[in-house]
N, C-alpha and C positions, 0 to 999 in steps of 0.2 A: 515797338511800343514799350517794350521793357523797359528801355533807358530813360524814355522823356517820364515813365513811373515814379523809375527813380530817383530823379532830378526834384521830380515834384518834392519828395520826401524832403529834400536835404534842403529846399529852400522854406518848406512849412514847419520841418524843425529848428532851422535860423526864424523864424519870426516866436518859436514857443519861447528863444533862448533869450530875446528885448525884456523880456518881466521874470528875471530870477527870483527876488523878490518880493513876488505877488505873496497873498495868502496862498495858501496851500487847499484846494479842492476838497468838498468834503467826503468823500470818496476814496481821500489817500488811505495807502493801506497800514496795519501796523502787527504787528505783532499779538499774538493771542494766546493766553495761556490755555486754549483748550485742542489745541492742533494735533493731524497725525501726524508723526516725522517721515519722509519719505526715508525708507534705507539701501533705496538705489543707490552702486556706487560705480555703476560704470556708463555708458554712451548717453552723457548730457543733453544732445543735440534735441531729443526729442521731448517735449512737455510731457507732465502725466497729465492724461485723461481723465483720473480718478478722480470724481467731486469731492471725497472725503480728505484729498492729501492735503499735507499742507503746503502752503507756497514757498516753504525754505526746509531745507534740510543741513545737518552738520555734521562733518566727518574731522576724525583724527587721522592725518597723512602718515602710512609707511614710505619711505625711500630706497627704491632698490636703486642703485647710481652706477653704473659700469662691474655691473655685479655681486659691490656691497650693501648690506641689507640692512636700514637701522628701522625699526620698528617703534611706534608710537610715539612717534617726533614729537617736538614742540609744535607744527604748522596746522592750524586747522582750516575746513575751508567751508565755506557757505555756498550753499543753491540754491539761486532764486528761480522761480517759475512766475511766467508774469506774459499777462498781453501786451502785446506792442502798442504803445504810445507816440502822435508824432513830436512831441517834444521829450526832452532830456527830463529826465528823472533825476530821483537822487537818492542815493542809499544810506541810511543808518545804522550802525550797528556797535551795541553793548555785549561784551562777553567776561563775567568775572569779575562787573565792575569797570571794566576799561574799554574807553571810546575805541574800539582797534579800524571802522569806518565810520568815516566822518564824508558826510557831503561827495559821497564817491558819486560818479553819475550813471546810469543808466542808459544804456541807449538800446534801440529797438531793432536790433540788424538783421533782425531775418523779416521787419518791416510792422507796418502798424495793425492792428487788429489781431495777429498772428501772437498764438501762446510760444515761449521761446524761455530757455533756461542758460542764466550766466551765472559762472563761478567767481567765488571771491576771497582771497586769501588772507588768512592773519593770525596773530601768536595765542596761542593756546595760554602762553605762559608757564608752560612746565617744561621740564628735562625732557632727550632724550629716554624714552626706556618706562616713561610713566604713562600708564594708561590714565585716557581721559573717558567716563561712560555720561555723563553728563555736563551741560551746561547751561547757566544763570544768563539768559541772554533777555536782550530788550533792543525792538529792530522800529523801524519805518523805512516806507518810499511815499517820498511826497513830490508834490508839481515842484517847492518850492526849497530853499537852501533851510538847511535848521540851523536853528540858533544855538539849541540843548539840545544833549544827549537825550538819546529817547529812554524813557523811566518806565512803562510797563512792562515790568521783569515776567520772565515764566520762563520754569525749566525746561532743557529742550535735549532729548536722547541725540547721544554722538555717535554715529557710526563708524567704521572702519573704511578707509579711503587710501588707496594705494597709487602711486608713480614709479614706474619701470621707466628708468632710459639711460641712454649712452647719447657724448655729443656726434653730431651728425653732420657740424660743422669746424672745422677746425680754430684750435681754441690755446691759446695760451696755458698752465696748468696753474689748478684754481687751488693748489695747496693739501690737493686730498683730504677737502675735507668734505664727508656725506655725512647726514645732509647739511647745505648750508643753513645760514640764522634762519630763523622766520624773518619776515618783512614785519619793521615798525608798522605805528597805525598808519591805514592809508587814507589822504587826507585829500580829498577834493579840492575844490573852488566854483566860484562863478566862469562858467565858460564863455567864451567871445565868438566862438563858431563850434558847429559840428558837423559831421556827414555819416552813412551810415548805406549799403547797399540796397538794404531792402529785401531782399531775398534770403532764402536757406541757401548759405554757400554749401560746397563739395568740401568734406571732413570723412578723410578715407583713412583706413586703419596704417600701420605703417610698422616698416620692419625694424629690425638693431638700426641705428644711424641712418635710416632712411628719412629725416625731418626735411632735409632740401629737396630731394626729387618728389617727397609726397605733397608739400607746400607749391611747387613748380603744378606740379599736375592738378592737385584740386584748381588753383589757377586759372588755370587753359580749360580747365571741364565747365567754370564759372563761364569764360568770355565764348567757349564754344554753345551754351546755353543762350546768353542771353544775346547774343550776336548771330544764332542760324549761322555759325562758321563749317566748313566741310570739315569738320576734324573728325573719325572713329575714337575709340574708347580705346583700341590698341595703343594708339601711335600717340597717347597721349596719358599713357597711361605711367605707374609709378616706376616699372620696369624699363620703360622707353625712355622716362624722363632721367633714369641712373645712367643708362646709356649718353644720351642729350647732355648732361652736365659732367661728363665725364668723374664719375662719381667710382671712389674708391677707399668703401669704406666711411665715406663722409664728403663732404665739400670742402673745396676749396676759396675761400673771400679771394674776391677779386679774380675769378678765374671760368668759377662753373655756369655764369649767367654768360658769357662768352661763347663759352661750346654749346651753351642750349639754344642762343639765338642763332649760330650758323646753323645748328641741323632744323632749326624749323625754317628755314628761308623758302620762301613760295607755299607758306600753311598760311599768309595772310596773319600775322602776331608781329608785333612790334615789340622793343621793348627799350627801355631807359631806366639808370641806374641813379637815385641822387641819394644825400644826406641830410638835406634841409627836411626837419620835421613838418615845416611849412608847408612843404607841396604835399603831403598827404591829403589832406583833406580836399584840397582841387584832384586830386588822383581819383578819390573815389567819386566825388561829383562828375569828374568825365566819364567813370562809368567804367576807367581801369580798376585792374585788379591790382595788388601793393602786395607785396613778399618783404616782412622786416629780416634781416639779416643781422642776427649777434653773435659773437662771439661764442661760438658750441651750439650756439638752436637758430633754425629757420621757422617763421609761421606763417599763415596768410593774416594780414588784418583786415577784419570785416567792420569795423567802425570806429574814429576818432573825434574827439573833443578836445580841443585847445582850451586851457585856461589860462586867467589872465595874469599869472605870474609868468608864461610861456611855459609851462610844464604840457605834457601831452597824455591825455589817458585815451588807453588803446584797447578796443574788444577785437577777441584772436581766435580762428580757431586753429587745434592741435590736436595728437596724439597723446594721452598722457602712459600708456603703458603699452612700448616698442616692445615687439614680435607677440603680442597678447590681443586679439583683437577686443574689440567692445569699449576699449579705452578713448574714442573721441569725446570733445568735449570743445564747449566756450571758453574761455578766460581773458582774465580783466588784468590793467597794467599801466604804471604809471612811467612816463618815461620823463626827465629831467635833466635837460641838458648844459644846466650848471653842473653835473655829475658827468654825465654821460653814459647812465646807468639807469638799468630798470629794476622797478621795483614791485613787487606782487608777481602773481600768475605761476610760481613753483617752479619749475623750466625755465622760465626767462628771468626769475627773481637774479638779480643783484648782476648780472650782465649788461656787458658795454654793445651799442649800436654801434655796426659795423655800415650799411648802408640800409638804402630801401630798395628793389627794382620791381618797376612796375611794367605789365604789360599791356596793350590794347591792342584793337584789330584795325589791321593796314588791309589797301587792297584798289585795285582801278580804280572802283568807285569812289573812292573812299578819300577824303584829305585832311591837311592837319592844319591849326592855328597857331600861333605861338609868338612870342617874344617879351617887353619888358612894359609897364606903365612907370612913366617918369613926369618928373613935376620941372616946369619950366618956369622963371631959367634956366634949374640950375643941375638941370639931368638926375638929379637924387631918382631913386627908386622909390615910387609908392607904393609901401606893402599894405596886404590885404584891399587890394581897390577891385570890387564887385567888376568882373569881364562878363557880357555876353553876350551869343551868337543870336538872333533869332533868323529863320526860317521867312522865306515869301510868304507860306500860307499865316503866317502872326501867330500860330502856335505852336509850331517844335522849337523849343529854345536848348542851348547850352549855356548856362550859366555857369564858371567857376570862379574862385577868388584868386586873386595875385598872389604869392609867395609873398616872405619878408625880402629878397631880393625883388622886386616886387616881378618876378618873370609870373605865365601864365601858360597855359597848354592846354590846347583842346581837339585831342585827334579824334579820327572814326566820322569824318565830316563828309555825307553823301555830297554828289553833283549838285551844284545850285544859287541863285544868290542869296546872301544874307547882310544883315547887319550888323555893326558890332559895334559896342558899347560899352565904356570903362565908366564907373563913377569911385569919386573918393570924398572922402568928407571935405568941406573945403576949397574945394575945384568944380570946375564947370565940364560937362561931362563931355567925354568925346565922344563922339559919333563917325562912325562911314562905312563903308559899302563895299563889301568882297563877291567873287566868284567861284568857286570850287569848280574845278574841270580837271575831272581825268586824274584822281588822287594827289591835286596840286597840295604842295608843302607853301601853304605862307608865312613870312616873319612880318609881324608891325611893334615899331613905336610905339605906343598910343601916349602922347604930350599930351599933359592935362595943366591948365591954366588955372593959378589960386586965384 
């Protein structure tokens, strides 16, 4: 029942995303100049409790980077605490005068109703070496996209916020320099879809360069949860999973998802490697879990929003301080593949995507759907064309959305028959009739007539 939860989500937050536009609820939140500052600086995961805190907090980043230490960076970063909502949000933020988030989106990944804390990165606007103890800030989260900068200024105490790490995947060399820039302002949009798991993923603490077997294993601890999988906590653990990705020292791109799918063979995990930004968001709607892969860091991503220039903004979680525990944490990130570089999130700022690989659960029962929706006559691929399964009883569905290639995937499919159904704007919708038997793997066509 987990899954079809969280299917509901991902299609109740596509119908919040039809009215970006709306006004703005009155309800939305803003900034206050009478707040406490939380000056928690370490294990984001958990909301505070406390009625009196405030719902953001602001820290100036140290960089410890493969052993060197620059202290009171330019990077600062924001904490929002906030109830999950099933529509996309939107963040605003003023710091020193300058828009540094603009229309960033919010999403609800550890699910709706549920309090939850995401990080968000941007320029202090000073030197290395300069202490910042205050800032001039003016914030909102609204249902709706803003026009303007938000204007209710009030000062807000900066606490001290640190980043310990080493890459963990291997990495071209980045020029020695620590730390790198800050990230320009980050700048939102109108989004065209989103998905978002819905639950508290597994954010485990993690050693020197241990970011790929700890991202692997929170993973497997997600799909063994919400799947009833036979997996122990040993044999899937970060230790097993260094082992499994033949990890030495760090990972290898193009190597270590390899070794960890042969040693899981017969654990019931599947797993597939792509680079289309595009199939994330069907990744998490079937209810896989997604590992981004860049160049020096691995994370798991627990929620994405396409926007409509194709840019990708991504919620991640991670370790932000390797062999120190207490440093998990959310973070936010823009990915842009007119660059092919990310943007925001401190760790993954200004790095290239390497791939994505996601995994789901295989098994007897179990089967999978797959193939391409295309526009006849002329075989083009229709991207984004809504796929989905429904169930004999008319209520278990799998809905996911085509790629821009317009391919589709939908494993984890018990015995049974069902429907399946392509729509695109445009065309007349298809319909027909499958059987799942005995973990059958089906490929369809699905032609769709303008």
């Amino acid at each position: 029942m987990a899954r079809l939860h969280r299917e509901r989500w991902c299609l109740l937050l596509l119908v919040g995303l039809l009215g970006p536009g709306c006004p703005a609820d009155d309800d939305d939140t803003t900034g206050d100049d009478d707040v406490v500052v939380d000056d928690d600086t370490g294990d984001d995961d958990a909301g505070d409790d406390d009625a009196t805190a405030s719902p953001v907090a602001f820290e100036q980043l140290d960089f410890t980077l493969q052993g060197q230490t620059s202290p009171d960076t330019g990077w600062g970063r924001m904490k929002l605490t906030f109830d999950g909502e099933y529509a996309v949000q939107y963040l605003n933020l003023v710091a020193d005068g300058v828009w540094v988030l603009q229309n960033v989106p919010v999403l609800s990944s550890e699910g709706p109703g549920h309090k939850q804390t995401t990080t968000y990165t941007f320029d202090l606007g000073v030197a290395t070496g300069t202490p910042v103890e205050e800032l001039e800030v003016a914030w909102t989260l609204t249902g709706a996209l803003a026009t303007e900068a938000p204007e209710d200024v009030w000062t807000a105490v900066v606490d001290d916020g640190e980043v310990i790490f080493s890459p963990g995947v291997e990495e071209p060399a980045r020029g020695g320099q620590v730390p790198p820039d800050p990230p320009p302002p980050l700048v939102g949009g109108p989004p065209s879809g989103a998905a978002f798991h819905g639950v508290s993923f597994p954010n485990q603490d993690c050693g020197h360069n241990e970011c790929c077997p700890a991202a692997v294993s929170n993973s497997l601890q997600f799909l063994r949860d919400q799947y009833e999988l036979d997996l122990d906590d040993e044999e899937i653990s970060i230790d097993a999973m260094k082992q499994a990705t033949d990890w030495d020292d760090g990972c290898k791109p193009d190597h270590w998802e390899i070794q960890k799918d042969a040693a899981l063979i017969g654990k019931g995990i599947g797993t597939r490697k792509f680079t289309d930004i595009a199939e994330v968001i069907p990744a998490i709607e079937a209810g896989e879990d997604v590992e981004l892969i860049l160049r020096g860091h691995a994370v798991d991503i627990i929620g994405a929003s396409t926007m409509q220039d194709g840019r990708m903004f991504l919620e991640f979680v991670d370790d932000q301080w390797q062999d120190k525990p207490g440093g998990t944490f959310t973070g936010t990130m823009i990915y842009d593949p007119a660059t092919g570089l990310c943007s925001g999130g401190t760790l993954t700022h200004a790095r290239a995507l390497v791939y994505f690989v996601a995994e789901y659960p295989v098994g007897p029962d179990m089967g999978s759907l797959h193939g391409t929706v295309v526009d006849q006559p002329t075989s083009d691929a229709l991207p984004k064309a809504a796929v989905e399964l429904v169930a004999a009883d008319g209520v278990t569905t799998y809905p996911v959305t085509a790629g821009a290639d317009g391919r589709y995937w939908i494993p984890g499919i018990p015995d049974g028959t069902y429907t399946v159904t392509a729509v695109a704007t445009g065309y007349q919708p298809y319909w027909g009739e499958i059987v799942v038997e005995g973990g059958t793997e089906l490929v369809i066509e699905m032609v769709l007539k303008g």
